[in-house]
C-alpha positions in Angstrom: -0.4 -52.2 -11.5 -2.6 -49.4 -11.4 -4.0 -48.4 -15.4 -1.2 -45.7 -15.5 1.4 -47.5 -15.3 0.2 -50.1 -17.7 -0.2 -47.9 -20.6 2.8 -46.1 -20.5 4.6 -50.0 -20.1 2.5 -50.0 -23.6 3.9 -47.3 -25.1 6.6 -48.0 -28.3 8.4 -46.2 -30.8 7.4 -45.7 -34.1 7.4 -48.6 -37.0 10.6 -48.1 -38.8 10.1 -50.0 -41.8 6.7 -48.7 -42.5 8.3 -45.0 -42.7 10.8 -45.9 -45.1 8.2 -47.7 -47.0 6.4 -44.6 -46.9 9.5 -42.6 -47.6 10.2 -44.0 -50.4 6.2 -43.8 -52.2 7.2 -40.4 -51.5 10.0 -39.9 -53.3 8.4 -41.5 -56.5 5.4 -39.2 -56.6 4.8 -37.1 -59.2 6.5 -33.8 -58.0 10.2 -33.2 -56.8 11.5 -34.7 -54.2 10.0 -32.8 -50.9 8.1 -30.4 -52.4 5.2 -30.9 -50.5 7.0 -30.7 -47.0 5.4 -30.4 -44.0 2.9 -32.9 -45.7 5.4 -35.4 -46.9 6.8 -35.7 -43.1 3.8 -36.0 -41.8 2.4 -39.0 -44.1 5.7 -40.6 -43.2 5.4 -39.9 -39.6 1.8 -41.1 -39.7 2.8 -44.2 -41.5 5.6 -45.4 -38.5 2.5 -44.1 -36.0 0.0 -46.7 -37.5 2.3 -49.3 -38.5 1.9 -49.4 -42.2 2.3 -48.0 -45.2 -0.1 -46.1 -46.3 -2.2 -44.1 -43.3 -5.5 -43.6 -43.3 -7.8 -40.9 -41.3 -11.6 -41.9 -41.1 -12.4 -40.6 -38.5 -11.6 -37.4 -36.2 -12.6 -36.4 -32.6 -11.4 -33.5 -30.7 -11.3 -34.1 -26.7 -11.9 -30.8 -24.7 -11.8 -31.3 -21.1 -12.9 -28.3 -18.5 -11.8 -27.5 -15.1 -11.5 -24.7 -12.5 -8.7 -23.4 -11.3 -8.4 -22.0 -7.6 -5.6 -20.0 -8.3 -8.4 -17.7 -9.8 -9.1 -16.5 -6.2 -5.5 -14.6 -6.9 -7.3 -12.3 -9.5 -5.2 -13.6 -12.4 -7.5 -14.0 -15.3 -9.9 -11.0 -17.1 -12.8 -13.9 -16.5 -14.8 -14.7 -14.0 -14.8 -18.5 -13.0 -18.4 -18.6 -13.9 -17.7 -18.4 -17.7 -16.2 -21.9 -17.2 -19.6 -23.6 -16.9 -21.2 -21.3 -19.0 -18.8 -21.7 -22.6 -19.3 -26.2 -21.2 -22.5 -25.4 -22.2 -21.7 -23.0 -25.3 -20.2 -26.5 -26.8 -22.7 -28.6 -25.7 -25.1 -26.4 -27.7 -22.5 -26.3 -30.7 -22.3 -22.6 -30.7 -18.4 -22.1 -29.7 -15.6 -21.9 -32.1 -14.1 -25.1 -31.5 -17.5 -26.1 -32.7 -17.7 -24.2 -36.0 -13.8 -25.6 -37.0 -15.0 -29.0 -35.8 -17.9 -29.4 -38.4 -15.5 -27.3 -40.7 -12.6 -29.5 -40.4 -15.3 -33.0 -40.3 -14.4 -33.9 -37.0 -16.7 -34.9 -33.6 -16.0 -32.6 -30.7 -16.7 -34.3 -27.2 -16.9 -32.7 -24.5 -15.4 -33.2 -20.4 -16.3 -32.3 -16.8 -13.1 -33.0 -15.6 -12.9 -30.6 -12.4 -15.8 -27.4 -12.9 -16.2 -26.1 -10.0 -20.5 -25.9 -10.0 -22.3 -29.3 -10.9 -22.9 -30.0 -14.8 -26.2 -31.6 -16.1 -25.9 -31.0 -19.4 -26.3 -33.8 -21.6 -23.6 -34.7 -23.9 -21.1 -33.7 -21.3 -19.4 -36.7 -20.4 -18.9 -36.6 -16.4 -15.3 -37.5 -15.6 -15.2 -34.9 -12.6 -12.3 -35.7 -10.2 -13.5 -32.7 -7.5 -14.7 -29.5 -8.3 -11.9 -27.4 -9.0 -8.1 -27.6 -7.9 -7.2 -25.9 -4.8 -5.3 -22.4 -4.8 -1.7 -23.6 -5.5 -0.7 -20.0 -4.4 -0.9 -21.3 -1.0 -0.8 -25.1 -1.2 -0.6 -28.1 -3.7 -3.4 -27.7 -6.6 -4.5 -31.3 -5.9 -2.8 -34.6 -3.9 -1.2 -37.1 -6.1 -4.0 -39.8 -6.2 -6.0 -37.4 -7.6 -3.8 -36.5 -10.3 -3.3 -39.9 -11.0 -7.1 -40.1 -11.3 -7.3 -37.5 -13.5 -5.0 -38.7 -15.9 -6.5 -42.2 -15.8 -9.9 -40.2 -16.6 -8.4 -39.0 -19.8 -7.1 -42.7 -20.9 -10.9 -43.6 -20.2 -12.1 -40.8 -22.5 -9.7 -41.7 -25.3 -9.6 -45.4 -25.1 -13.9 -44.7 -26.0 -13.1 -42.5 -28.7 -10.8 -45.1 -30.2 -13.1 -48.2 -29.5 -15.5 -46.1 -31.5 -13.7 -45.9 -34.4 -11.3 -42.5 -34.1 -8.3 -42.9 -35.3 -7.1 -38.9 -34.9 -7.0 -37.5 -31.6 -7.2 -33.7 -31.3 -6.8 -32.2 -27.7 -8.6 -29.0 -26.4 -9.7 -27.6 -23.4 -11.8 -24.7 -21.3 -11.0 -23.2 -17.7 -10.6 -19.8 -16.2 -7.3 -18.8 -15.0 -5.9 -22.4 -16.7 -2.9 -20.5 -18.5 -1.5 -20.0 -15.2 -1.2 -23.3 -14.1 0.1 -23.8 -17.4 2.7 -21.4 -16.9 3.6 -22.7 -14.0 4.3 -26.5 -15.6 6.2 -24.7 -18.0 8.6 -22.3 -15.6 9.2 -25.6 -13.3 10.6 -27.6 -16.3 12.2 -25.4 -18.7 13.7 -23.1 -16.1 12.5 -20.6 -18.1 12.2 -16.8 -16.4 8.5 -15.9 -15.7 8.6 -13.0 -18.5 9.6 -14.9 -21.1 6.8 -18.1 -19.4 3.7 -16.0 -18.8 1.4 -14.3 -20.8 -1.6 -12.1 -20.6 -3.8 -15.3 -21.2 -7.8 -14.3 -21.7 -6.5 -10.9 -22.2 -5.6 -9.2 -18.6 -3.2 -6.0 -18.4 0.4 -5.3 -17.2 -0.6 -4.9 -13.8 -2.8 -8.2 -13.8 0.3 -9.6 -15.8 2.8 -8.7 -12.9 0.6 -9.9 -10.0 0.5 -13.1 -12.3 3.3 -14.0 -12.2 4.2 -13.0 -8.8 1.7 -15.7 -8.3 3.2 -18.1 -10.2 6.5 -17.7 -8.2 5.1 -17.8 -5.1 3.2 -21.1 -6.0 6.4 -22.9 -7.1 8.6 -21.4 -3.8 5.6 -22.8 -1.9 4.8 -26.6 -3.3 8.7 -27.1 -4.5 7.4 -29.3 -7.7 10.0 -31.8 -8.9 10.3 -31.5 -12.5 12.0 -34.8 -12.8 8.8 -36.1 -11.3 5.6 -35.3 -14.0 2.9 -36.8 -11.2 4.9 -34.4 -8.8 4.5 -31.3 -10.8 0.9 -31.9 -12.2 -0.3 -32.2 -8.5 1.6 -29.0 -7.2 1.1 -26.6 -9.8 -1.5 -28.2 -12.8 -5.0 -28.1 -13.6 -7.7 -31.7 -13.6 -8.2 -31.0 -17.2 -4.4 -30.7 -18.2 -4.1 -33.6 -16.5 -6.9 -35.4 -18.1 -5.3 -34.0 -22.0 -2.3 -35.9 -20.3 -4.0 -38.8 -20.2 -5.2 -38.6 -23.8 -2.2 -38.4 -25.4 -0.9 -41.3 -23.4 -3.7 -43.3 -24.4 -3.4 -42.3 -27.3 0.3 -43.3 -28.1 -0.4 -46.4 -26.4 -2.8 -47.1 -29.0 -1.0 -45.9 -31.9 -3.3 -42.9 -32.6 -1.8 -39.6 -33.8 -3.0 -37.0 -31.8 -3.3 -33.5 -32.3 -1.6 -30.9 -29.6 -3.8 -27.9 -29.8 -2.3 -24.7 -28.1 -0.8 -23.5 -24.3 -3.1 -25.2 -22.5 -2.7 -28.6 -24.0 0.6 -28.2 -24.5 1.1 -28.0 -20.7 -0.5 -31.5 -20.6 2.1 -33.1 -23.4 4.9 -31.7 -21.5 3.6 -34.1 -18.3 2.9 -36.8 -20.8 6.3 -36.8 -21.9 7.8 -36.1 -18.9 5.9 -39.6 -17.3 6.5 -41.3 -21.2 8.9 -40.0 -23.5 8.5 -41.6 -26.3 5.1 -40.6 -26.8 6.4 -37.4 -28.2 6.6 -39.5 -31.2 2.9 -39.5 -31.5 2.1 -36.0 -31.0 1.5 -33.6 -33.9 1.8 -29.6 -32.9 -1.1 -27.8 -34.8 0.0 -24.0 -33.9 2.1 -21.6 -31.9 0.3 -20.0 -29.6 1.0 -15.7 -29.1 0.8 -16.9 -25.6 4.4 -16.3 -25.6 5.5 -19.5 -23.5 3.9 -21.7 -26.2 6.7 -21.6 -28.4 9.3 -22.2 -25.4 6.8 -25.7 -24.6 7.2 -26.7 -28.3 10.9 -26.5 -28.0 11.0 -28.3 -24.4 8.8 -31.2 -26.9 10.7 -30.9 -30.0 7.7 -30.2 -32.1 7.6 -28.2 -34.7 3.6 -26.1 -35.3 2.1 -26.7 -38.7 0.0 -23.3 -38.9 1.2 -19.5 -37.4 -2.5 -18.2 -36.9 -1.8 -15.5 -34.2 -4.2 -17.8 -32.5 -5.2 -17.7 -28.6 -8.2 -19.4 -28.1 -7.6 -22.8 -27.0 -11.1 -25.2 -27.0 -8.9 -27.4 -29.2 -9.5 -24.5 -32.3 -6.0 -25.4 -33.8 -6.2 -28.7 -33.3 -10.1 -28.4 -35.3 -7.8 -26.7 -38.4 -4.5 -28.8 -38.6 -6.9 -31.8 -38.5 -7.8 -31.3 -42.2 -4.1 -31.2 -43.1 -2.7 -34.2 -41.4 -5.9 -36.0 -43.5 -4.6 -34.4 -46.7 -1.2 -35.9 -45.7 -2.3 -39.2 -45.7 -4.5 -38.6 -49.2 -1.4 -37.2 -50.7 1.0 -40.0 -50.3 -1.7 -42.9 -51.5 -3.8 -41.0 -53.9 -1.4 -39.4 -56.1 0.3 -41.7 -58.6 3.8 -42.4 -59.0 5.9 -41.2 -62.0 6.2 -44.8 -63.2 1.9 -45.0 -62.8 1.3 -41.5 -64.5 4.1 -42.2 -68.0 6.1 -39.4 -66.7 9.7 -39.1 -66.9 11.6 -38.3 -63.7 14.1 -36.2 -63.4 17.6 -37.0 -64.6 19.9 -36.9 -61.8 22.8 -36.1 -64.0 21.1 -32.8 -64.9 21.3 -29.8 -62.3 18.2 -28.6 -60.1 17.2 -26.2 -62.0 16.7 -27.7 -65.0 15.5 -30.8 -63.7 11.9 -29.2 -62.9 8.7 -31.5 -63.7 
């Protein structure tokens, strides 16, 4: 059994009694019942994803893998493929954004060769580089399935060392001209979805680019006919090396009980061929933003995830995984470090009163 297969055999659903556990700390809290929303889910949904009570974050790392696309041969991204290698070594040198919201948000940022298309000697890269660059999927499949598996299994690697050394939040993130195309494409072959409501400009291209985009993204699916019952199938066809290695981060991830982070498009693409090859590690994924990209909201849906933030963000590099990282930390600080109305001596409200004058 290849290392695939035995994580997602590893995968299981959230711990039930350590959310209600959770739940009800909540609801004793000083403050109403819920007022803290978003945050009160999310300590809860932390707690069943660790298995106890009371989560803890110590320590974050954001994963951004890189890879080229040869579907930029079709003219579909404002970018030259070169600026691939060149913003690799933009975060290598700390200089990019994901970098500046990294040390802003306290988390490590490591960084992937999963698939650029030049060689990469810079150090701190880690090399995980399955071939250099997918193949044009406008005229054939992007990659053959072993490599996708390979890929994939390349991004358990990368996670499983992140969590040896001590992360216990995942954030994913990525880099790769012309990679919001593929990512269109994942989305079009399982949602069904029509291309103008799938693609979007990506790095910023106009409405003539935008048409010849996604002429190129249905000429890609009528050539490589990607089963979307089939995740492996699809990532192969139509998918990127580094999408496929976020794929394999989350699975690790889930497999280890580690929340991770979805950051935008990009990596969004990659959860929807986690969860197409594991379902259940939907439960482990936490949606940071929606995208403008204006697919990103239709992957979300496709995931059942609801975004924590509404930036108007477009980046990708793992930039909204970077800021949501500092609020599923506060989460967890909320539900064990404020005290309870019986711990603080004050009176909780009478139920027999109505809402509005039951306020604290």
């Amino acid at each position: 059994m290849n290392k695939l297969n035995k994580i997602i055999e590893s995968i299981d659903g959230l711990d039930l009694k350590s959310m209600r556990l959770a739940h009800e700390r909540q609801d004793q809290l000083t403050k109403p019942k819920g007022s803290l929303g978003v945050l009160e889910e999310l300590s809860i949904k932390l707690a069943g994803i660790q298995g106890k009570p009371l989560p803890e974050i110590n320590r974050k790392v954001i994963i951004v893998m890189a890879g080229d696309h040869g579907v930029a041969d079709e003219g579909v991204s404002a970018f030259p493929q070169e600026v691939t290698p060149q913003m690799v070594a933009n975060f290598a040198a700390g200089g990019a954004g994901i970098n500046v919201l990294a040390r802003h948000a306290g988390a490590e940022v490591r960084i992937v060769d999963m698939g650029v298309a030049c060689p990469i000697d810079i150090p701190g890269v880690i090399d995980k580089k399955i071939r250099p660059g997918t193949a044009n999927m406008a005229v054939g499949p992007a990659m053959t399935r072993d490599q996708a598996v390979a890929c994939i299994e390349a991004g358990i690697e990368v996670a499983e060392e992140a969590i040896a050394d001590g992360a216990d939040l995942l954030g994913t993130g990525d880099m790769g001209i012309a990679n919001t195309t593929a990512s269109s494409a994942i989305l079009t072959v399982f949602s069904g979805a029509e291309l103008e409501h799938s693609v979007g400009r990506g790095t910023g291209i106009g409405a003539d680019a935008l048409d010849k985009k996604r002429e190129v993204i249905r000429r890609a699916i009528k050539v490589n006919q990607p089963d979307k019952r089939d995740g492996l199938d699809v990532l192969a066809k139509v998918g990127g090396l580094e999408i496929g290695g976020l794929a394999g981060v989350i699975l690790a991830a889930a497999a280890n009980r580690v929340p991770v982070i979805i950051d935008g498009f990009i990596s969004s693409a990659a959860a929807l061929i986690a969860a197409s090859l594991c379902p259940e590690s939907r439960s482990y994924m936490i949606a940071s933003h929606v995208s403008v990209e204006p697919g990103h909201k239709l992957m979300l849906d496709q995931l059942a995830l609801k975004p924590m933030l509404f930036m108007n963000m477009r980046l990708g590099e793992g930039t909204g995984a970077a800021l949501a990282s500092s609020l599923v930390e506060a989460s967890c600080k909320v539900l064990a470090e404020m005290a309870t109305f019986a711990e603080a001596g004050v009176a909780e409200k009478d139920e027999d009163k109505t809402e509005q004058g039951a306020g604290i």
